[in-house]
Structure formats: structure tokens, C-alpha cells
N, C-alpha and C positions, 0 to 999 in steps of 0.2 A: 660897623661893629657887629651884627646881625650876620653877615658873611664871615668873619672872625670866630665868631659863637657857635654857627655850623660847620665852619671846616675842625674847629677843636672837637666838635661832639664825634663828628664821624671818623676822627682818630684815635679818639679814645675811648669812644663808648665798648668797641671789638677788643680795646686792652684792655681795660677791666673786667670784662665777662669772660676771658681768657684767662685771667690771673686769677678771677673768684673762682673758678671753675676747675684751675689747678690746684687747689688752696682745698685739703681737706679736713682741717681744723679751724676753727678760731679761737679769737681770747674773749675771755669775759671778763668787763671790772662791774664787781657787783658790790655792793652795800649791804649791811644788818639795818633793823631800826635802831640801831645805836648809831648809825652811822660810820662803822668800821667796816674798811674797804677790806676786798678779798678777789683775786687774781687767780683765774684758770681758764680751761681752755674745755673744748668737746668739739667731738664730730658733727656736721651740721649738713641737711640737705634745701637745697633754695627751693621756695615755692612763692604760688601766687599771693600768700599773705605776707611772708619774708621768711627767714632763716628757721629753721626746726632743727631744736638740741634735740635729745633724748637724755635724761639728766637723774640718776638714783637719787632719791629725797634723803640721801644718809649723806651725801656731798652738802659740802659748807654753800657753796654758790647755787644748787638748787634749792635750798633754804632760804636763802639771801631772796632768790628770783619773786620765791611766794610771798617773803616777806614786803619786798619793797618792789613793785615788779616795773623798774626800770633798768636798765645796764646799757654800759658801753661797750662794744660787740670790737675788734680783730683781726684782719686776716692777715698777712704780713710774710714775705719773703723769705726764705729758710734762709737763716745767714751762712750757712755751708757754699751757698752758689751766689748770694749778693756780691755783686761787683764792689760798692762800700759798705760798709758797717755802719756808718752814720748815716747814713743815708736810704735804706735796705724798702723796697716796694712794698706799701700798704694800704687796705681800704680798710676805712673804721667809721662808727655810725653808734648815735647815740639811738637807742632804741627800746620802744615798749614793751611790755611783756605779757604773753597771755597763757594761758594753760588751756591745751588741747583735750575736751573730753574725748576720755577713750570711745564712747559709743557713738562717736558723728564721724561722717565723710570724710572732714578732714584730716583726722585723724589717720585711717587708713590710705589715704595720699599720703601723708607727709611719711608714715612708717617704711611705706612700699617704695620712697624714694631716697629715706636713710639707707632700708636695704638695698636698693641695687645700686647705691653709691658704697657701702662699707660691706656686705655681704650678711651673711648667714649668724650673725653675732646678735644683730638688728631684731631678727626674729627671736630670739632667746630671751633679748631685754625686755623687750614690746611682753613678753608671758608671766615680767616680775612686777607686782605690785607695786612695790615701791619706787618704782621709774616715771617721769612726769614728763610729760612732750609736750614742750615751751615752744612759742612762736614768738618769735625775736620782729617785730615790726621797725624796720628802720626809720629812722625821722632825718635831719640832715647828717652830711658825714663828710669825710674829706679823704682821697685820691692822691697819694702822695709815690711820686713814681722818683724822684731823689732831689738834690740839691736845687733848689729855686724852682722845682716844679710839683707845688701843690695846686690842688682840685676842686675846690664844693663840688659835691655830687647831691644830689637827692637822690631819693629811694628807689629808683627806678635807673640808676646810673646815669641822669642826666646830667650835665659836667655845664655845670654855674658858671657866669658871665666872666665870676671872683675868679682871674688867676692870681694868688697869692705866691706874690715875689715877694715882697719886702723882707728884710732883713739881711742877715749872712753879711753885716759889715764888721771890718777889720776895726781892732783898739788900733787909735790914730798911733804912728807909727810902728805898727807894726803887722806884716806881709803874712797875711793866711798860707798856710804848710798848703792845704787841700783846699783849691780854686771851687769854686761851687762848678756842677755842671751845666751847663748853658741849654735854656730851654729853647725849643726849635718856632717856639710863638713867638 
């Protein structure tokens, strides 16, 4: 099992750091204290504590973040080039939330690595008040590259013992249109 566990880490660890890395967006699903859900997305650059939005406090979802500072984070295949649609490559990560004072280190890390991942935009926002740079910490999450081949990852991209196959059965008599794809584990 343990030889299992390592040859899966060492093929997929270099595809997901490859997919996150081409992935200049993600999604957000955030909460009010009402508990009313709300969906959006922002530019994000990875660091040593996790994910850094840059996020205007007049946005519904950097609202949401201060309000309840939990959210589930994203990243996900442009369906333009997905081989299926149902099926479309994603990593997502339930994850905590923290607000980066502007006067610490890290702050000036994480800005200097939104900028030279989205350019000269970065430094404009980082000058408006009202922008808040969130640190997205991931907890567990799940690696889903398409049909019968999902991941647990943890936060570091380590790819979980759990390959979750189960499911994708047919109503008894009757022949699935679209075969799942056959995972190579």
C-alpha cells in the first residue's frame, strides 16, 4: 500500500503544481452571518501561508470573508479546452481566512508576488484603501482530474491514501451514454 501511496504522490504531486500554477483565478464560495451563500472568483498568488486574494471591501465576498472568515477556495479547468464538461480538472480546499496587515513582511511578499504574477494593476490596488489582502489557509481538499479519478489532497498537495472511486453506477438497466474514464491506479 505505502509503494501505492508513493508512486501516486510522485505523479501527481508535479500535476497539480502544474495545473495550480496555470490557473490564474479562483472561485470563492463565501457566507454572510446570515448565512447566505455568494460565489466569485479573484486573482490569487500562492505563498508559504496559502493562497493571497487582493479583494476591494465594496465586493460582496470580501465582506462575507471579514464577516465569517471561512470559504471554500477553486481553481478549475477553463471549459473552453476541457476534454469533458462534466468532468472538467479541479483543485478546491475548504479554507480559513486571515487578513494581512498592511505594515508586516508579509504583506509586502504576498503583494510583490500578486504583482509579478498579474502585473502593474497589483501595485495600483495595494495604493487604495479599501482593498484587503486575505490569506486563504487551506485545510483539506480534493484533486479531481475527471471521471473516477478523485484525490484528498492536503494543504501542501499531498495526494491522500483515499482514491475515491465509488460511485458513477448505471440505473439498473440502463447503459451510461458517457463510460467514466478509467483511472491508470
Amino acid at each position: 500500500m505505502q509503494d501505492k501511496q508513493q508512486r501516486l504522490q510522485q505523479r501527481l504531486e508535479p500535476e497539480i503544481q502544474a495545473f495550480r500554477d496555470h490557473c490564474q483565478t479562483l472561485m470563492l464560495a463565501t457566507v454572510d452571518v446570515d448565512g447566505m451563500p455568494n460565489v466569485s472568483y479573484a486573482p490569487f498568488a500562492l505563498g508559504e501561508q496559502g493562497y493571497y486574494v487582493l479583494i476591494s471591501d465594496i465586493a460582496r465576498h470580501a465582506r462575507n470573508l471579514k464577516q465569517v472568515p471561512k470559504v471554500s477556495l477553486m481553481l478549475i479547468d477553463d471549459e473552453a479546452s476541457s476534454r469533458q464538461i462534466y468532468a472538467r480538472q479541479r483543485l478546491s480546499f475548504d479554507a480559513e481566512v486571515r487578513i494581512v496587515s498592511r505594515d508586516s513582511a508579509e504583506w509586502q511578499h504576498a503583494t510583490a508576488a500578486l504583482q509579478a504574477r498579474h502585473g502593474e494593476i497589483v501595485s495600483n490596488l495595494t495604493k487604495m484603501e479599501d482593498f484587503t489582502l486575505f490569506c486563504l489557509q487551506p485545510q483539506m481538499g480534493l484533486y479531481v482530474k475527471g471521471f473516477g479519478q478523485a484525490y484528498r489532497v492536503n494543504p501542501h498537495d499531498l495526494i491522500d491514501v483515499l482514491h475515491l472511486d465509488q460511485g458513477h453506477k448505471p440505473i439498473s438497466g440502463h447503459t451510461p451514454l458517457v463510460a467514466p474514464e478509467p483511472s491508470s491506479d
